[in-house]
N, C-alpha and C positions, 0 to 999 in steps of 0.2 A: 106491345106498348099499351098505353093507359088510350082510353078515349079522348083523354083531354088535351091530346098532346097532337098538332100538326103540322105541316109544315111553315117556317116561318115566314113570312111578308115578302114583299118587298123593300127595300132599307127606305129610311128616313132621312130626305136632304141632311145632310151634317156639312157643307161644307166642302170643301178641295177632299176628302178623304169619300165623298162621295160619287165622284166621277168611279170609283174603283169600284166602291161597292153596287153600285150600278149596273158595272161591267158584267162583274160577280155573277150578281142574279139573272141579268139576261140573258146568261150563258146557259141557266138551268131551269127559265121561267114554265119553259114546254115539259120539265120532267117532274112539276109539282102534278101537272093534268094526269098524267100517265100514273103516277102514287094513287091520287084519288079516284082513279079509275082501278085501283090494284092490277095495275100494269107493270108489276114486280121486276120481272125478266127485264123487258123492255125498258123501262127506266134503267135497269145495270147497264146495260149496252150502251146508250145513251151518259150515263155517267161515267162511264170508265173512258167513253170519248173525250168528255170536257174534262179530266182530269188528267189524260194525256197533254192536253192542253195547258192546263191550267191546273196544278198541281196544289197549288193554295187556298182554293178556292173554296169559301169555306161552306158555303149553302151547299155544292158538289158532294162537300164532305158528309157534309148531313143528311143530304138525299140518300148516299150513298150508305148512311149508314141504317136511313129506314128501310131502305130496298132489301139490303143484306136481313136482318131484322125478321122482315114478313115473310123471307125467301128461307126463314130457319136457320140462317148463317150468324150463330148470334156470335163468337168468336171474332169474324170478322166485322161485322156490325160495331161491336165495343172497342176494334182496330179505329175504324170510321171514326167515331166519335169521339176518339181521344186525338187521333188526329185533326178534327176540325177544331178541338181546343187549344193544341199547340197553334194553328194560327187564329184564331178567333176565342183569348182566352174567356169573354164576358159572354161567348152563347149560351144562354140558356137554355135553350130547346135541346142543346150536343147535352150540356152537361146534365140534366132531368134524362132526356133519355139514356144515358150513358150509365145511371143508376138504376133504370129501369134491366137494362143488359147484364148488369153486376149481378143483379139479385136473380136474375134470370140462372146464372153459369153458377152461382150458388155463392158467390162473393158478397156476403151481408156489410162487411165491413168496408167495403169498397163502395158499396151504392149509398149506405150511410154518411161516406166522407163525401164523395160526391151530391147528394141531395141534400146535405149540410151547406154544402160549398154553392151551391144555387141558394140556400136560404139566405145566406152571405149577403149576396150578390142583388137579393130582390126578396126580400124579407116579406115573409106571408104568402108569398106565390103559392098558387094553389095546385098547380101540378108539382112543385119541388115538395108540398106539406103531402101530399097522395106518395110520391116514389118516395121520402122517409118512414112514411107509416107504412108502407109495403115491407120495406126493408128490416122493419124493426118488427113486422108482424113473422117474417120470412124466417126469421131468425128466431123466433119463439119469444121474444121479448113483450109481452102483451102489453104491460102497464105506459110501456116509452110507444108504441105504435098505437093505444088508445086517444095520448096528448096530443099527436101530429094528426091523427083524425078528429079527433073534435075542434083542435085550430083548422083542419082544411075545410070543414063543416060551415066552423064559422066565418070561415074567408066567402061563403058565400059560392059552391063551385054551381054548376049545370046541372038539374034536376036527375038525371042520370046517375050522374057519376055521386052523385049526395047518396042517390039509395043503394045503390051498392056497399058504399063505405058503412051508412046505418047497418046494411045486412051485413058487414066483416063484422062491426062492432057488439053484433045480438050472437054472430057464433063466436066470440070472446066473450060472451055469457055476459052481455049488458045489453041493458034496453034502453036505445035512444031515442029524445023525446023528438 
């Protein structure tokens, strides 16, 4: 996955629909530690518990799809994240990473439709503008993965991930200022 990309919050009071989502997270709060600790294995085990449990769950899902992800399982990873979409269609962290997996397994059209479909959703996001210009660089399309970097550029991302993309943009034979 992209540097920029991790695991999501905890939810934001919304309400009666927030007792759930609650529930959700506290079920998986100890396998965000275990990720960041690339505690890879250990978090499957751990997920594949709460998801015997709790089949819907959609941060499970997501966990569940970084873990597979880092573990090289990217087949089953892009399973994950599309199932965390069927029930959580407005994740955004499923849906960017899920484009990150496409372009991964060689599916440029698929992480395009998907990283479009987060741009939808949260216009200007700075990891959906990174996994489109991936997808469109992946694909050899330079001219359309130049515009998604210079918009993720100017979204303003993390000093890191900014020089990186300059350095995609200088080996597409341009020099960014």
């Amino acid at each position: 996955m992209s540097s920029h990309e991790g695991p999501p919050g905890p939810p934001q009071p919304r309400g009666e629909e927030d007792a759930a989502d609650r529930a959700s997270w506290d079920a998986v709060e100890e396998v965000s530690e275990l990720l960041h600790e690339q505690r890879f294995k250990e978090a499957l085990v751990f997920l594949y518990d709460v998801l015997q449990k709790t089949p819907r769950n959609p941060y499970a899902l997501h966990f569940l799809g970084v873990a597979l992800y880092e573990t090289g399982q990217l087949e089953a990873a892009r399973d994950a994240y599309r199932a965390c979409l069927r029930v959580a269609p407005r994740h955004l962290g499923a849906r960017v990473a899920l484009a990150h997996v496409l372009r991964a397994l060689g599916d440029f059209r698929g992480a395009i439709e998907e990283g479009t479909a987060a741009l939808e959703q949260v216009p200007g996001d700075v990891d959906a503008l990174y996994a489109v210009g991936m997808a469109y660089a992946a694909r050899g399309d330079f001219a359309a993965a130049r515009r998604y970097f210079h918009a993720f550029l100017e979204a303003g991302p993390e000093y890191e991930s900014a020089e990186e993309v300059k350095q995609l943009l200088e080996e597409m034979g341009e020099r960014p200022s």
